[in-house]
SERO-4910 file (N, C-alpha, C, O; in steps of 0.05 Angstrom, whole numbers):
BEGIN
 pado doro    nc1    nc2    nc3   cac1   cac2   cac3    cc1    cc2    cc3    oc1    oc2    oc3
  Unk    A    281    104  -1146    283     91  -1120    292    111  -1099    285    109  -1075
  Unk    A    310    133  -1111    323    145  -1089    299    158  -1073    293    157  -1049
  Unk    A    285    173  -1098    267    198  -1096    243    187  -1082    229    203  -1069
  Unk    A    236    163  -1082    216    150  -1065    225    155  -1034    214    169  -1017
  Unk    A    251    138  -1030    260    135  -1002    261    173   -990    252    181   -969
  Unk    A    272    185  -1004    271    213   -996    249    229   -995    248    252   -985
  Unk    A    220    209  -1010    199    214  -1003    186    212   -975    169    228   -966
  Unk    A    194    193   -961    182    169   -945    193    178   -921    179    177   -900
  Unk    A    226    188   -923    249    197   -898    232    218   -882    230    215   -858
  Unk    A    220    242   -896    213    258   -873    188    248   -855    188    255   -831
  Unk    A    162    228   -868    146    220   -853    158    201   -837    144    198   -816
  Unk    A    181    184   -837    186    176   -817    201    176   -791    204    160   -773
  Unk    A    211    206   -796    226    219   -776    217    234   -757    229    239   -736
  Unk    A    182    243   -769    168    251   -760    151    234   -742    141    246   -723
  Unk    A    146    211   -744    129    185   -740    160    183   -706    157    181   -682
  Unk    A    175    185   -719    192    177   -696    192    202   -671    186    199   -647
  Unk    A    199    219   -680    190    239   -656    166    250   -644    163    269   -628
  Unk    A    147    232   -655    116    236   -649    116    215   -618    126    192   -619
  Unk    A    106    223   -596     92    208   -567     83    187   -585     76    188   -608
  Unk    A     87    162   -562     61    129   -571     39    147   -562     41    163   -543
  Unk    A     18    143   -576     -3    149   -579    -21    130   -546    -28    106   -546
  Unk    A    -24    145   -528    -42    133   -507    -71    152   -491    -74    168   -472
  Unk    A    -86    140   -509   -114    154   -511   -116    147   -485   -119    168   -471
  Unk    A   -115    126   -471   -126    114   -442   -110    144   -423   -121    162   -411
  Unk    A    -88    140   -426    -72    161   -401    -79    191   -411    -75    208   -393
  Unk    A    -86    200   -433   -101    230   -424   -131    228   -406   -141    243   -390
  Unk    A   -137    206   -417   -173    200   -398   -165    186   -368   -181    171   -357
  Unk    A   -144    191   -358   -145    176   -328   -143    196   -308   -128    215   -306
  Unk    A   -166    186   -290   -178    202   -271   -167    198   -239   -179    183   -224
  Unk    A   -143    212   -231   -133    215   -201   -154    211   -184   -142    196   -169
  Unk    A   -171    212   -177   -187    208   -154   -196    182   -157   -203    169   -137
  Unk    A   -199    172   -182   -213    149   -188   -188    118   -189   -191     93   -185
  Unk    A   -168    135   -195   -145    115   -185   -140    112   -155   -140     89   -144
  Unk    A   -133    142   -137   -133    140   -112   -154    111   -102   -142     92    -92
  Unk    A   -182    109   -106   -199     93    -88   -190     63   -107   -204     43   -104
  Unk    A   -169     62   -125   -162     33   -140   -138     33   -120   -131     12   -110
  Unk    A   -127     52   -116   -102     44   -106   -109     28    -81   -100      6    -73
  Unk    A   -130     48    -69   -141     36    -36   -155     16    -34   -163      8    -12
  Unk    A   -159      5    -53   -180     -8    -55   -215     -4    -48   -234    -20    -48
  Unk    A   -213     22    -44   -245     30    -41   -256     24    -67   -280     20    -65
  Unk    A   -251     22    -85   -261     11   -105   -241    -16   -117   -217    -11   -119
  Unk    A   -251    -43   -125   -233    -67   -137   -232    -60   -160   -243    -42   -173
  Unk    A   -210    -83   -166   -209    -80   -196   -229   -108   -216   -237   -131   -212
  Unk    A   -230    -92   -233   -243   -110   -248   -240   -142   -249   -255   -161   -248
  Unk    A   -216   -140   -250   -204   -176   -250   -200   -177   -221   -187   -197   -215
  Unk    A   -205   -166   -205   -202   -185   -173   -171   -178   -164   -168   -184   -140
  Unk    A   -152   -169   -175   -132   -166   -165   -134   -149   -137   -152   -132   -133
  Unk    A   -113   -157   -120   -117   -142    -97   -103   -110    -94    -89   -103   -114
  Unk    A   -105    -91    -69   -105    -69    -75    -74    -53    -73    -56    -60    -57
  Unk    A    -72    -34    -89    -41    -34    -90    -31    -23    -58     -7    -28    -53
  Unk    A    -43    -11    -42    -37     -3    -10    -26    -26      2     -3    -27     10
  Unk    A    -52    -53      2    -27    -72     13     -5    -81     13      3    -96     31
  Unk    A      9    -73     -5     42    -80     -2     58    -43    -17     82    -43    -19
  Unk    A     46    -23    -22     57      3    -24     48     20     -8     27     14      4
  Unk    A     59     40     -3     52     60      7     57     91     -8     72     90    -27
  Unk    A     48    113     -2     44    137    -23     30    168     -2     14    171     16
  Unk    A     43    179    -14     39    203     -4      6    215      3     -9    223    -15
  Unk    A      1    215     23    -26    233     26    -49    211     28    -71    218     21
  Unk    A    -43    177     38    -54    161     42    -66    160     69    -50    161     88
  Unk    A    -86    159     74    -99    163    111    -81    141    124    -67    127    109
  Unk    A    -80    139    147    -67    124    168    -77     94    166   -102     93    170
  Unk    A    -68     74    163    -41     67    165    -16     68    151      7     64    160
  Unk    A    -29     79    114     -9     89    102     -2     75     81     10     85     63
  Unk    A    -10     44     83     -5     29     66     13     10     70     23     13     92
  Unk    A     22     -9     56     42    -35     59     66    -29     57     74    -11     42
  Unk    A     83    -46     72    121    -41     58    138    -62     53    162    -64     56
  Unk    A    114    -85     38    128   -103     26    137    -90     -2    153   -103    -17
  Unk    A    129    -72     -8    131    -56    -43    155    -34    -37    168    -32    -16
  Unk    A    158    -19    -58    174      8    -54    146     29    -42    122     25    -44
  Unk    A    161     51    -30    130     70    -36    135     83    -58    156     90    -68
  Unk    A    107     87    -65    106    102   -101    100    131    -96     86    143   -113
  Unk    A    108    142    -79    103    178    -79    121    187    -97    111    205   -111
  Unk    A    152    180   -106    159    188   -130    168    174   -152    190    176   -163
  Unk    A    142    153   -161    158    140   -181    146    141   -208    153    128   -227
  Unk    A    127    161   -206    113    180   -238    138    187   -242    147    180   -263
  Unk    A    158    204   -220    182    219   -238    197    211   -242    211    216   -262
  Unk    A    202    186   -221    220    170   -240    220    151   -258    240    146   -273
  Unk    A    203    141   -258    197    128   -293    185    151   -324    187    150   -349
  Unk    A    176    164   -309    167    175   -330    142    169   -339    129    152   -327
  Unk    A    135    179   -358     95    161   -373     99    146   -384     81    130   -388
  Unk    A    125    141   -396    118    118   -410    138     97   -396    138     75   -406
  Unk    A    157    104   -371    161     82   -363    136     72   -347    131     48   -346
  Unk    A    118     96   -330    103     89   -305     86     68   -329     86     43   -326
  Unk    A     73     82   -352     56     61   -365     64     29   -385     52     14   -401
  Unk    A     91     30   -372    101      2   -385    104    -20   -357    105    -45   -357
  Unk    A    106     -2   -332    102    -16   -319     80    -25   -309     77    -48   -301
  Unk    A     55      1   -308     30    -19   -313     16    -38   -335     -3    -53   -329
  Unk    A     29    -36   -363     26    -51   -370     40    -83   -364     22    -99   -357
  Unk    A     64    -96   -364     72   -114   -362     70   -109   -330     68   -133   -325
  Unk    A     70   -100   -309     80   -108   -274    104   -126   -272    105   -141   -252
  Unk    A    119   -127   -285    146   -147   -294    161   -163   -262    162   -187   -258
  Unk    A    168   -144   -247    165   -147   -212    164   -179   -203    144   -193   -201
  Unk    A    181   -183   -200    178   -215   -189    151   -217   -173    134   -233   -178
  Unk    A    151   -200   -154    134   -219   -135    102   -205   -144     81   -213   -134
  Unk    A    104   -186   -161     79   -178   -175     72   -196   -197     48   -192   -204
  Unk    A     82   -212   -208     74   -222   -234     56   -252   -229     36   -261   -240
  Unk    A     68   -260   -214     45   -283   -198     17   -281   -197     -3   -295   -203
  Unk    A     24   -254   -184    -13   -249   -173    -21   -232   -201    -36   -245   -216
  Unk    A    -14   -210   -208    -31   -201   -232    -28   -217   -262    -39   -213   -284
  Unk    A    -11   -236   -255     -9   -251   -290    -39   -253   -287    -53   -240   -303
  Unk    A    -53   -270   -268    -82   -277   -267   -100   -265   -264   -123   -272   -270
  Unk    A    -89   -235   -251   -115   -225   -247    -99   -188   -262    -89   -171   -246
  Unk    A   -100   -184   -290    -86   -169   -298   -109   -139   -297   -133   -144   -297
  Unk    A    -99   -115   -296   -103    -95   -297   -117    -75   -324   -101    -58   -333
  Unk    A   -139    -75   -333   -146    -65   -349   -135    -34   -358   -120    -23   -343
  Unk    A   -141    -22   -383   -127      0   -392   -148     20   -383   -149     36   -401
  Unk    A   -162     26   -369   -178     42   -356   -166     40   -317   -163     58   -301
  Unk    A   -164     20   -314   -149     22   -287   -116     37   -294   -104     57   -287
  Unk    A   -111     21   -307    -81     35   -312    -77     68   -313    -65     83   -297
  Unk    A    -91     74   -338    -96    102   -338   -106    121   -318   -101    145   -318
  Unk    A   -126    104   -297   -131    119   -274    -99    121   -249    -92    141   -236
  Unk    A    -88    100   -250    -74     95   -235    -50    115   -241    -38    129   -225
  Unk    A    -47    112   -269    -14    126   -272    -29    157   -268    -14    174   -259
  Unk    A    -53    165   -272    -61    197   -258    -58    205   -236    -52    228   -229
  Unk    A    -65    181   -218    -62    187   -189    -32    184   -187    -19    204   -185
  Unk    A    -25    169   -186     16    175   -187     28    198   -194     43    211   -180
  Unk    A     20    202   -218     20    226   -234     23    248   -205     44    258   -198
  Unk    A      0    251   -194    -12    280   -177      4    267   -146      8    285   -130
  Unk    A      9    250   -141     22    235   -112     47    242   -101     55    235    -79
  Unk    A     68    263   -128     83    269   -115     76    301    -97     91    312    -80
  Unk    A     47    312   -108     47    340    -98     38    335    -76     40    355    -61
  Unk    A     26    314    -65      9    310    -35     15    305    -20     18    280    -20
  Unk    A     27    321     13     36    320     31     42    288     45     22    274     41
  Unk    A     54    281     52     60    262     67     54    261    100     60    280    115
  Unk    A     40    235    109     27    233    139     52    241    154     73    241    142
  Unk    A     52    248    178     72    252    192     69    236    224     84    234    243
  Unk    A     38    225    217     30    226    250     22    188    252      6    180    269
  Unk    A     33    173    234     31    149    228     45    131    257     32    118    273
  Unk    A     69    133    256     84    130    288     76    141    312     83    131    333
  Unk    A     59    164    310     55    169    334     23    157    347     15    153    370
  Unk    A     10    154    322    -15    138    332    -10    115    340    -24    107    358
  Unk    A      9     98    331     12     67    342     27     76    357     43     61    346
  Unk    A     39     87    375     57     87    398     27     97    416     17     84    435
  Unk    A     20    116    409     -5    121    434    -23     98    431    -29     89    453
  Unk    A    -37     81    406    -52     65    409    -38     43    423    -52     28    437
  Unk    A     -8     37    422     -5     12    438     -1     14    476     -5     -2    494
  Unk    A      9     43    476      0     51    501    -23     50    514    -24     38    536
  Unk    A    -51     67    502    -73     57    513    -81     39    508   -106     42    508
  Unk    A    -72     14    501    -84    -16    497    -62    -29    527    -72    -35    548
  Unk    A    -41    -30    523    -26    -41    540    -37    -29    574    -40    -47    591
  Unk    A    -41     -1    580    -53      9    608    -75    -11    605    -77    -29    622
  Unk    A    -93    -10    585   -117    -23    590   -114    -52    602   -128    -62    620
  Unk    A    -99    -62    593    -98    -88    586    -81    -97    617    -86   -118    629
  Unk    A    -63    -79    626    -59    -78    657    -80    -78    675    -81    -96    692
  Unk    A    -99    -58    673   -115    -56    685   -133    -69    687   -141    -70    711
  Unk    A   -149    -84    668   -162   -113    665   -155   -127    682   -168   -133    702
  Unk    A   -121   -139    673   -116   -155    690   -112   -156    715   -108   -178    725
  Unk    A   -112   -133    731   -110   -132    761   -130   -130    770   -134   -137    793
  Unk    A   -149   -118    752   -175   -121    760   -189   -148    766   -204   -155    785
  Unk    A   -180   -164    742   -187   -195    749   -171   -209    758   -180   -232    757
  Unk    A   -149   -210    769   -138   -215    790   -127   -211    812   -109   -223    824
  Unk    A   -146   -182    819   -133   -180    842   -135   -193    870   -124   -181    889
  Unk    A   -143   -207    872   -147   -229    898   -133   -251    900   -130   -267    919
  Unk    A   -121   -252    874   -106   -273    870    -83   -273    888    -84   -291    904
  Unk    A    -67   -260    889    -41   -262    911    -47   -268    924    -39   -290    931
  Unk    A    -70   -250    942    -67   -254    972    -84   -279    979    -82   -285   1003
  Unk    A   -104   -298    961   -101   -326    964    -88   -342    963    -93   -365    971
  Unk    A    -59   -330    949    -40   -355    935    -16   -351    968     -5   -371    977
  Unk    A    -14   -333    975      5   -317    997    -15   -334   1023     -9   -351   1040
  Unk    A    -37   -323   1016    -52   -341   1051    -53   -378   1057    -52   -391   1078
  Unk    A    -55   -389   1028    -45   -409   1035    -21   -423   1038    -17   -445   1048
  Unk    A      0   -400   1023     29   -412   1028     34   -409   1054     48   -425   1066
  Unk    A     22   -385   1068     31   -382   1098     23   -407   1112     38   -422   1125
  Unk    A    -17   -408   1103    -21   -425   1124     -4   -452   1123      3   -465   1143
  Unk    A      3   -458   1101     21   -482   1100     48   -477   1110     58   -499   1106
  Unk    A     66   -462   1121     85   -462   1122     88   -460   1156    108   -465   1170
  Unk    A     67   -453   1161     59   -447   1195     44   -474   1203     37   -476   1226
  Unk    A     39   -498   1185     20   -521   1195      2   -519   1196     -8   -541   1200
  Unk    A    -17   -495   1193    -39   -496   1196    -64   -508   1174    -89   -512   1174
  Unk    A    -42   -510   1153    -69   -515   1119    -66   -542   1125    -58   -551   1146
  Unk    A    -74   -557   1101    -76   -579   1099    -53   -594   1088    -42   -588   1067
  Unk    A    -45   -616   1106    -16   -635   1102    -14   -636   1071    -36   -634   1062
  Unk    A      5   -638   1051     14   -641   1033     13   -679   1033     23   -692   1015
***
């Protein structure tokens, strides 16, 4: 009995310091996650795109959502097999609603934790605030200017008949 178990001890010590075996996450392709994250490409089950509520390093303008955390460093901090336990289960209160139904295949996943993976080396936008401050500026001039444009006659009709009324001359009230 002994000589069995002392058979058995080193394969399983070995078995224990061996990686979970995840064939999917050596085959996941960063660029091919990037357009899942953006949604330039859906996901299989219809789930919606992870930008809308995250945001991540080296995303074009507008940058993505901030109902989520942003995920520029959260390959390092979970790790592979935390990042891939959280794509597996999405445990996340307000994530589990929407993907219980529309869950994430092991080919999305694997693309996804690649692109995470590579998201902490990719520069971060810098010019996100300054486009909506100029875009609300040239919308707001515009939008002045419209309006004076379409009303500019307005006063001095609203002014000519208060005069003429105030001088007697408009018509009796």
């Amino acid at each position: 009995m002994r000589l069995a178990i002392l058979a058995i001890w080193p394969i399983t010590s070995w078995a224990q310091q061996m990686p979970l075996a995840t064939p999917q996450a050596a085959q996941g392709s960063g660029s091919r996650g990037e357009l899942l994250f953006t949604g330039a490409t859906r996901f299989r089950n219809g789930g919606p795109a992870c930008v809308s509520c995250h945001s991540i390093a080296g995303i074009e303008f507008p940058g993505g959502g901030t109902l989520g955390p942003d995920l520029t460093h959260a390959y390092r901090k979970l790790g592979p097999r935390g990042t891939q336990s959280a794509m597996q289960t999405l445990y996340f209160q307000v994530m589990t609603p929407i993907y219980g139904v529309h869950p994430l295949v092991p080919e999305e996943q694997a693309d996804l934790m690649a692109f995470l993976e590579q998201a902490e080396s990719r520069r971060q936008s810098q010019w996100s605030t300054q486009i909506i401050l100029l875009a609300a500026l040239l919308l707001g001039g515009a939008f002045v200017a419209l309006t004076g444009f379409l009303w500019r006659d307005r006063v001095k009709s609203v002014r000519r008949a208060l005069v003429q009324r105030a001088t007697g001359q408009g018509v009796p009230l």
